[in-house]
LODO-272545 format. One record per residue (C-alpha): residue number from 0; z, x, y. Coordinates in steps of 0.2 Angstrom, whole numbers, plus 2048, in hexadecimal, padded with zeros to 3 digits. Layout:
BEGIN
{NUM; {Z; X; Y}}
...
END
This chain:
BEGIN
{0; {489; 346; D98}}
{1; {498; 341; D8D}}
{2; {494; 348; D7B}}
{3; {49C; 339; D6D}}
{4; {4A7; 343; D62}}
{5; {4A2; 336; D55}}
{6; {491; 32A; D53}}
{7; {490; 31F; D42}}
{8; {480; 31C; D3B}}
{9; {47E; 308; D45}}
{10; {47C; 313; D54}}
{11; {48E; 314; D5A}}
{12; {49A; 320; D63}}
{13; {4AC; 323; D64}}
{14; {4B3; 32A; D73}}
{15; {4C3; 332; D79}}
{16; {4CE; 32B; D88}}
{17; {4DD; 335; D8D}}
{18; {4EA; 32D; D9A}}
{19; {4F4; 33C; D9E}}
{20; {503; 335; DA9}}
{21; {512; 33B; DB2}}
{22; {522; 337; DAA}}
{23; {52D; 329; DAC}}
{24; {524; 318; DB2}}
{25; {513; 321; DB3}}
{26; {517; 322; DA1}}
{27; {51A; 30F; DA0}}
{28; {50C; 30A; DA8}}
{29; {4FF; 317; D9D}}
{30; {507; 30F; D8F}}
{31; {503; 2FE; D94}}
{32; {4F3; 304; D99}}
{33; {4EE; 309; D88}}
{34; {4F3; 2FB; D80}}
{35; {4E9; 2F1; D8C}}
{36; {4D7; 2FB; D8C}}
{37; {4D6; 2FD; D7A}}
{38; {4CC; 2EC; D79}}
{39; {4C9; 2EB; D8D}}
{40; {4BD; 2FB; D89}}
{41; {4B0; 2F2; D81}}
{42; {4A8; 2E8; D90}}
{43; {4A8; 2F8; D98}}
{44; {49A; 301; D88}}
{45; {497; 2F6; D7C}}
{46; {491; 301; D70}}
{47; {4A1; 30E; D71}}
{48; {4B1; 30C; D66}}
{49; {4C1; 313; D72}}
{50; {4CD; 31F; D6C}}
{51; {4D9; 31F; D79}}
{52; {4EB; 329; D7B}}
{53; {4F8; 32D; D87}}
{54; {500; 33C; D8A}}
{55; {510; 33F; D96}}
{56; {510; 350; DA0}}
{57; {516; 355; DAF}}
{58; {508; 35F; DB7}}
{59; {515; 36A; DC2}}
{60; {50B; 36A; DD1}}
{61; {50F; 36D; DE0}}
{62; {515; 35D; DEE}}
{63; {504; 362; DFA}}
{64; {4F9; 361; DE9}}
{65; {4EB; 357; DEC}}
{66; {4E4; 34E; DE0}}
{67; {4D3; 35A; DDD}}
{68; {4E2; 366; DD9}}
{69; {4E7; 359; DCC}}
{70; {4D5; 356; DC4}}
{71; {4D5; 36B; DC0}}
{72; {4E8; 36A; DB9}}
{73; {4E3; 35E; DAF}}
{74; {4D5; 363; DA7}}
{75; {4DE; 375; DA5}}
{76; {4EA; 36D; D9C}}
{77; {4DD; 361; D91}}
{78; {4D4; 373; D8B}}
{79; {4D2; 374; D7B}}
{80; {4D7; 361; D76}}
{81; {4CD; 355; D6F}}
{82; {4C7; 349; D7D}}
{83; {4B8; 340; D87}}
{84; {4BE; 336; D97}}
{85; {4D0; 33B; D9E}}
{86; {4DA; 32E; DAB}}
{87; {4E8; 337; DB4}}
{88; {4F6; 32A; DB7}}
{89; {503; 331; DC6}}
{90; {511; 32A; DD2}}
{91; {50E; 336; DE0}}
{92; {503; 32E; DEF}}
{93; {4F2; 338; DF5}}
{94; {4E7; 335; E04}}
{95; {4D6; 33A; E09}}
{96; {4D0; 335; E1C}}
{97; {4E3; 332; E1D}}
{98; {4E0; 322; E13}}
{99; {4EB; 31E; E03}}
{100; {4E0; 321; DF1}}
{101; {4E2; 316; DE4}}
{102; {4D5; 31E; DD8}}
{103; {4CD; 32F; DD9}}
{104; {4BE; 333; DCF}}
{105; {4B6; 345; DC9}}
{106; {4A6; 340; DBE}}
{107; {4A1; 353; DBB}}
{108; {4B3; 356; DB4}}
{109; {4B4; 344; DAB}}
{110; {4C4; 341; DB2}}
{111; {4CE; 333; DBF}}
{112; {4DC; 334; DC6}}
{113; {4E6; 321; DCA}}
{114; {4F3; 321; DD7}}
{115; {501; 315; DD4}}
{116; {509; 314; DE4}}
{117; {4F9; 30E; DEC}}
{118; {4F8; 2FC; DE0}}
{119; {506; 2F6; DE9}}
{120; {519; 2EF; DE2}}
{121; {510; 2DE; DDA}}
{122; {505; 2E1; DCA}}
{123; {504; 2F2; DC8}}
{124; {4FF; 2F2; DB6}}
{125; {4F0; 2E5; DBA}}
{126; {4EA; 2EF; DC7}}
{127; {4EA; 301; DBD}}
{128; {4E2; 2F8; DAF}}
{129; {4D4; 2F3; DBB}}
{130; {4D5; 304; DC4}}
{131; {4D0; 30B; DB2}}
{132; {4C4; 302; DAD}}
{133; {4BA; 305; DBC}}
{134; {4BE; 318; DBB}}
{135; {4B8; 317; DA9}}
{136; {4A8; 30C; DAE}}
{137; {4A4; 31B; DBC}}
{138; {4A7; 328; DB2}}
{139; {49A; 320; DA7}}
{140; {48F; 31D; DB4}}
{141; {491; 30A; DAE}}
{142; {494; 302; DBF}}
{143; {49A; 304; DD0}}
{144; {4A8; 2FD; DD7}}
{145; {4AF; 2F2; DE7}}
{146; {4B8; 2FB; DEE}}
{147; {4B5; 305; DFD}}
{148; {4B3; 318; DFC}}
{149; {4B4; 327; E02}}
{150; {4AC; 339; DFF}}
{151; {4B4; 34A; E03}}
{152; {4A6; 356; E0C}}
{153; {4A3; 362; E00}}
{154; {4AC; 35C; DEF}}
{155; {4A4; 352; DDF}}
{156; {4B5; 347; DE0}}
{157; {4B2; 333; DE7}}
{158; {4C3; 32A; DED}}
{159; {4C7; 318; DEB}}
{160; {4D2; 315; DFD}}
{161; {4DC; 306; E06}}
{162; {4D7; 302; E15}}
{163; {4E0; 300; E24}}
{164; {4F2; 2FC; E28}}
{165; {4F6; 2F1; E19}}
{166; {4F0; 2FE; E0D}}
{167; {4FD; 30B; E15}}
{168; {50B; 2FB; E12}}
{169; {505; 2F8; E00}}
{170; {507; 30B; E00}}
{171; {518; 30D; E06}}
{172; {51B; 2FB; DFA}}
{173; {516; 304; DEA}}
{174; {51F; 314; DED}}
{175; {52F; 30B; DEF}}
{176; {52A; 303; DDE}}
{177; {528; 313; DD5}}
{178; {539; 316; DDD}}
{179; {542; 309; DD1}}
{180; {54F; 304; DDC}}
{181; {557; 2FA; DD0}}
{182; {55B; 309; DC8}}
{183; {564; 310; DD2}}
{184; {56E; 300; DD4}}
{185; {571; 301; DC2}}
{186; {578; 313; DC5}}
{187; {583; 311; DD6}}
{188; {591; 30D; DC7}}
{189; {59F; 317; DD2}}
{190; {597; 311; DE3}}
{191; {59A; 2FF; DDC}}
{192; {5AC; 302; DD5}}
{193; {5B0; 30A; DE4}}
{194; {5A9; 2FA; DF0}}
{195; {5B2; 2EE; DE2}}
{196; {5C3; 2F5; DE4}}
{197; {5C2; 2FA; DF8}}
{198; {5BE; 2E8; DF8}}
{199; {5CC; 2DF; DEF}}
{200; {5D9; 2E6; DF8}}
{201; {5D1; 2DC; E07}}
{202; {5D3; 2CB; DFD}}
{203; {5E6; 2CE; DFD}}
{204; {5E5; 2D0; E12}}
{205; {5EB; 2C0; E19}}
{206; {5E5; 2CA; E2B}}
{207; {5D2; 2C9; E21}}
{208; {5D3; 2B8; E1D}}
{209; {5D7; 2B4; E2F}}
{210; {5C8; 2BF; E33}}
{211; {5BA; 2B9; E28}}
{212; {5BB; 2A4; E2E}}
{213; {5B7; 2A9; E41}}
{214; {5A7; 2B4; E38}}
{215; {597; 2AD; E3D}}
{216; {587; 2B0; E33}}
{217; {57F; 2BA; E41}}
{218; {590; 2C5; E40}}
{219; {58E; 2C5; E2F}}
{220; {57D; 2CB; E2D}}
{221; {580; 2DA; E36}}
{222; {590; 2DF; E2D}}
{223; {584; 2DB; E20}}
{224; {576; 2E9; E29}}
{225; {581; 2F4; E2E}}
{226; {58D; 2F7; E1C}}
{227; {57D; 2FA; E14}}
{228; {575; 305; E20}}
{229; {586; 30D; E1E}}
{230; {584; 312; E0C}}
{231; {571; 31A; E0E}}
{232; {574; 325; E1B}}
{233; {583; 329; E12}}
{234; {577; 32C; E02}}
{235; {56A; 335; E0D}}
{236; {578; 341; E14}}
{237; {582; 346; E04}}
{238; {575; 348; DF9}}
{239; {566; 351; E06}}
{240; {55A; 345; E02}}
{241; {551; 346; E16}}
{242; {541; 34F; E13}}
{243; {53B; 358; E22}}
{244; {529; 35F; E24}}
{245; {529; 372; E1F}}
{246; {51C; 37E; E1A}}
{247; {513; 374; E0F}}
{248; {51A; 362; E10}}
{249; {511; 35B; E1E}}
{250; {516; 350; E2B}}
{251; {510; 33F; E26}}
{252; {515; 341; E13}}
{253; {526; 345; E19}}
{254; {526; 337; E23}}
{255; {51F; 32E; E13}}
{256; {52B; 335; E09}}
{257; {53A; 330; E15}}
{258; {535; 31D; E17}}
{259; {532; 31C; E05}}
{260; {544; 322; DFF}}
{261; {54D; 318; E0E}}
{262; {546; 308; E08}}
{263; {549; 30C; DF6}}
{264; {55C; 30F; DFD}}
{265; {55D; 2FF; E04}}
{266; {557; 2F4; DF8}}
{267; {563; 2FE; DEA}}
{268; {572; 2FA; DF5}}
{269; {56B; 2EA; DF8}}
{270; {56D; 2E6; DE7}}
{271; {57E; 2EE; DE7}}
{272; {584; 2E4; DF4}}
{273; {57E; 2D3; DED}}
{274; {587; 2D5; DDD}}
{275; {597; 2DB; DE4}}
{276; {597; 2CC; DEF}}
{277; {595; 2C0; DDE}}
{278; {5A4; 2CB; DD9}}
{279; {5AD; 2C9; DEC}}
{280; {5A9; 2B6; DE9}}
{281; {5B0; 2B2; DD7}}
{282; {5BE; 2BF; DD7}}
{283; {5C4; 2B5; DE9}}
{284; {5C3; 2A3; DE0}}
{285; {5CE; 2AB; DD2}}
{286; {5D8; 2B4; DDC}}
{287; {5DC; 2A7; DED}}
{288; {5DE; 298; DE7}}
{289; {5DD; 28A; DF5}}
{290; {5ED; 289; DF5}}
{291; {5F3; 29A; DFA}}
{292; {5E5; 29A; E09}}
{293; {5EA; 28A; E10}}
{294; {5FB; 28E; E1A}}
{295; {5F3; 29F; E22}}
{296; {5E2; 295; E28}}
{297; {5EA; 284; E2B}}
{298; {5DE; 27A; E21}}
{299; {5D6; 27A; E0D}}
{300; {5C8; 287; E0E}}
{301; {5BA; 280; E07}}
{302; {5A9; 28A; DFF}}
{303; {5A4; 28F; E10}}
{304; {5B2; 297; E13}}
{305; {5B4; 2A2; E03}}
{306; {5A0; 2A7; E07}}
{307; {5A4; 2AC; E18}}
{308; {5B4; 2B6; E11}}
{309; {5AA; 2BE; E02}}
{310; {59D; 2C2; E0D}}
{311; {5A8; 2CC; E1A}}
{312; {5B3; 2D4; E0B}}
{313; {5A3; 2DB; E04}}
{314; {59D; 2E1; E15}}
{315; {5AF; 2EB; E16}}
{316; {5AE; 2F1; E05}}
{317; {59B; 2F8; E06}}
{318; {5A0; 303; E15}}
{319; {5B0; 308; E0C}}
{320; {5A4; 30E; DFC}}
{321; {598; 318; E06}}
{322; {5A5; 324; E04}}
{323; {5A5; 320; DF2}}
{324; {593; 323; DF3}}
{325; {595; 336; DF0}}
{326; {59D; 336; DE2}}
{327; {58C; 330; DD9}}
{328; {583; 33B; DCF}}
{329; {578; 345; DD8}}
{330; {567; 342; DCC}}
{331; {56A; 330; DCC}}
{332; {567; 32E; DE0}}
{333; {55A; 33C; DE0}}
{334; {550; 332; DD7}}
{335; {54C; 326; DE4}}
{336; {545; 336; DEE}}
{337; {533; 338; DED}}
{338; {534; 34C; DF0}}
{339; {543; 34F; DE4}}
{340; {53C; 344; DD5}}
{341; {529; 351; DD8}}
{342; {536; 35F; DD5}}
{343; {53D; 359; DC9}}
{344; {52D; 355; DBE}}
{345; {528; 366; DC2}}
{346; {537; 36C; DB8}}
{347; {535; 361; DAA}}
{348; {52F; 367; D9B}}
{349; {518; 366; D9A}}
{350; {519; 365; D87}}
{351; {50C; 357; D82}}
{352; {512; 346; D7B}}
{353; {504; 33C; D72}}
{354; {503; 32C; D6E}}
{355; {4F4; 329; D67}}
{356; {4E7; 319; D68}}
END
């Protein structure tokens, strides 16, 4: 039972919640979390006043760590602090009965454990807010929850799961949203240069002007395929980012792992390649003038044609930067690798950041 570290004389009790979270948007989200549960608390014990912090630490675990291995890291590191419920707030994805967890709870150790990944791309913060308030209500012994659950033979730990195929999508979904791919749009800066200038020379090609009015759109969609896929295996290549099941990496979370950073890949370059062909576009209506593309194509090029030229222009350039591509720094693309951002948490630096409540 939960001892108050405080009880006023009108019968009430304070009580202590930690959200220890990962850093980077684990962080975020804990934050928001706090901000949010504060008043949300009080349907939950109306008789308790909530104190609750957050505190960013990587818990250097290893990748196999499962999340019973969490519950005991954690409450090693809370020894000695002042606290009464703790939430554990990661980015790394968990199973049990090879189903995806979104919320683990440990009731003897007064601890829960909420997997991002698991919520899906849409909503994220809605859904951890709601994933906390039923981890708070259980540890309580306030209410039970709807979802479905499942026990582990042997362990005091009960697992909120997804079931089924769409819960291994919405897996997959979340963890290319922890990814941030549009971060690592915002730091391909040389992959874009290096597109941007491979692609102007082809403006000044009379040969490519010729080319691009006899491109269809299905001709256009697979250069469109095909540069992109160009650039992430270029990625995957250069900067080793292919996990292959060894020793203690398993199989399926390799494959996991794999699927999740290809997808980040794509959608980052995706994003790449949409704004260097509003570049392509504008620099062409600057640039070629209807009157210098009228003699070589025989008639005035109207907006379908400066599309269709911007779109194969792009295409060109794309695959001419997937060279370009390894001259990116190496922690920026890293970062959209599952197994290399757990490695590089477990470097980082455990001393605790509070922000109190």
């Amino acid at each position: 039972m939960i001892t108050p570290e405080e009880r006023d004389p009108a019968g009430r009790v304070t009580l202590d919640l930690v959200l220890v979270s990962d850093p980077g948007w684990p962080t975020d989200v804990a934050r928001r979390l706090q901000a949010d549960l504060v008043g949300l608390l009080s349907s939950v014990r109306v008789d308790v006043d909530w104190r609750v912090s957050v505190n960013s630490s990587a818990l250097a675990l290893a990748a196999q760590a499962d999340p019973p291995s969490m519950v005991r890291a954690l409450t090693q590191r809370l020894h000695g602090r002042t606290w009464d419920l703790a939430l554990f707030v990661t980015d790394l994805p968990f199973r049990a009965n090879a189903r995806p967890v979104v919320l683990m709870l440990s009731r003897p150790e007064r601890v829960a454990l909420v997997s991002l990944p698991s919520l899906g791309w849409f909503r994220v913060s809605r859904r951890a807010r709601d994933a906390a308030l039923y981890a708070v209500s259980e540890l309580l012994a306030a209410s039970a929850g709807p979802q479905e659950e499942v026990h582990r033979p042997g362990g005091a730990e009960r697992y909120l799961v997804l079931p089924g195929r769409s819960g291994r999508l919405r897996l997959l979904a979340g963890m290319v949203r922890a990814n941030r791919p549009w971060l690592l749009f915002t730091g391909l800066s040389r992959v874009l240069a290096v597109v941007f200038a491979t692609a102007s020379f082809g403006l000044l090609s009379s040969d490519v002007w010729n080319v691009s009015r006899h491109l269809g759109p299905g001709r256009a969609c697979a250069l469109t395929f095909l540069s992109i896929t160009a650039v992430v295996a270029w990625l995957v290549i250069d900067h080793e980012l292919w996990e292959r099941p060894r020793g203690s990496l398993a199989r399926y979370q390799a494959r996991l792992y794999n699927l999740a950073t290809v997808v980040t890949l794509y959608l980052g370059i995706a994003f790449l390649y949409a704004a260097l062909f509003v570049l392509i576009a504008l620099t062409a209506l600057f640039l070629l003038p209807s009157g210098t593309l009228a003699p070589v194509l025989g008639h005035e090029p109207d907006a379908a044609y400066y599309l269709s030229l911007a779109w194969f222009i792009t295409s060109m350039g794309t695959v001419g930067g997937a060279l370009g591509a390894g001259l990116e720094d190496d922690q920026v693309v890293r970062q959209a690798a599952y197994e290399e951002r757990q490695r590089l948490g477990q470097r980082q630096d455990t001393t605790w950041s509070d922000s109190g409540g």
